[in-house]
Each structure stands twice: as C-alpha cells, then as structure tokens.
One Martini backbone bead per residue (centre of mass of N, CA, C, O) as a GRO file, in nm:
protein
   52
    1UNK     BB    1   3.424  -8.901  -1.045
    2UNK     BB    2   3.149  -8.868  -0.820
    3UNK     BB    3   3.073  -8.927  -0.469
    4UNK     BB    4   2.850  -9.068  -0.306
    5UNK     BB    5   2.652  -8.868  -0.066
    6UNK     BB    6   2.565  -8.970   0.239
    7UNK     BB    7   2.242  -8.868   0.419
    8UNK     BB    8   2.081  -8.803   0.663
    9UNK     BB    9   1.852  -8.716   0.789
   10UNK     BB   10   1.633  -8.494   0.895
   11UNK     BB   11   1.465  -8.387   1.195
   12UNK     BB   12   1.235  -8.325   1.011
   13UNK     BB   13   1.172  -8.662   0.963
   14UNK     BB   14   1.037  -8.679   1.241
   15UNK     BB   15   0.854  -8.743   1.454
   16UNK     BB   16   0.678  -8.606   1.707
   17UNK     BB   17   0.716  -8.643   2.043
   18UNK     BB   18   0.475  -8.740   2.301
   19UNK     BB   19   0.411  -8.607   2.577
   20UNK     BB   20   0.298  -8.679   2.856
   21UNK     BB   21   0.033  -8.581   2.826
   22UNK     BB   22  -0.033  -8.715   2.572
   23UNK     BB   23  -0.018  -9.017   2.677
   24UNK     BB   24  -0.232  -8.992   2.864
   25UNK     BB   25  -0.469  -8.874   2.715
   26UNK     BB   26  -0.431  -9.162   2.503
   27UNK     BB   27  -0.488  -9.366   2.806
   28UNK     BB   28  -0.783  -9.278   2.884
   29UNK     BB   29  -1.016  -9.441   3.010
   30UNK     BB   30  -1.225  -9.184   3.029
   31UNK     BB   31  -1.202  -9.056   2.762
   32UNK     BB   32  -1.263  -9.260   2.583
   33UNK     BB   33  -1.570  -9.285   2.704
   34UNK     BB   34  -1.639  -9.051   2.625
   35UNK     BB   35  -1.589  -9.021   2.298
   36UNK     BB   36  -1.772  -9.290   2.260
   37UNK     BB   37  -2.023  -9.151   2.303
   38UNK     BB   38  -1.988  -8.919   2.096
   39UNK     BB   39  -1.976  -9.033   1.888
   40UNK     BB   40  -2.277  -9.210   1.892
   41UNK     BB   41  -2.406  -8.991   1.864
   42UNK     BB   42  -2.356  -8.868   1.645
   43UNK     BB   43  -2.451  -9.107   1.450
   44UNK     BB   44  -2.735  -9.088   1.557
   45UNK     BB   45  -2.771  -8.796   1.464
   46UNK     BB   46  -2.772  -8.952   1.128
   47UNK     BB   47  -2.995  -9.174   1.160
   48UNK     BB   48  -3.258  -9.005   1.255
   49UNK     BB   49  -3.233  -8.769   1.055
   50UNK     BB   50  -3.268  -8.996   0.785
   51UNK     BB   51  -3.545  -9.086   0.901
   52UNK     BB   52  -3.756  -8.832   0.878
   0.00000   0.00000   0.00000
C-alpha cells in the first residue's frame, strides 16, 4: 500500500506581497481623485459619444 504525502504549496502558489510604494499609492487619496475624475471622463466621451 503506498503513503499518502502530503506536500505543502509552493512558494509560487502565493500572491506577490505588495511594495511600500505599492501600498502607498494604492491608499493614496490624491492618486484615487484623480483617477475618479479620469475614469468619469472616460465614461462621459462614451455617452457623448453616442448621443451625437
């Protein structure tokens, strides 16, 4: 009968641990407003767009 081994995961089965600077302007309330009004552009010449 042979044994059953159990191997634990592998160091690449692990998500990539985010930098300071990752973190940093991933909480960055200056990045996110800017961000928001690009976002908000975009969507607005989408809807501009096909009104015309």
């Amino acid at each position: 009968m042979a044994k059953n081994i159990v191997r634990g995961y592998y160091d690449e089965s692990y998500p990539p641990i985010p930098t300071k600077a990752t973190r940093f302007w991933r909480r960055s309330i200056l990045k996110q407003t800017i961000m928001f009004f690009v976002l908000n552009l975009r969507i607005m010449r989408i809807i501009v767009g096909g009104h015309s």
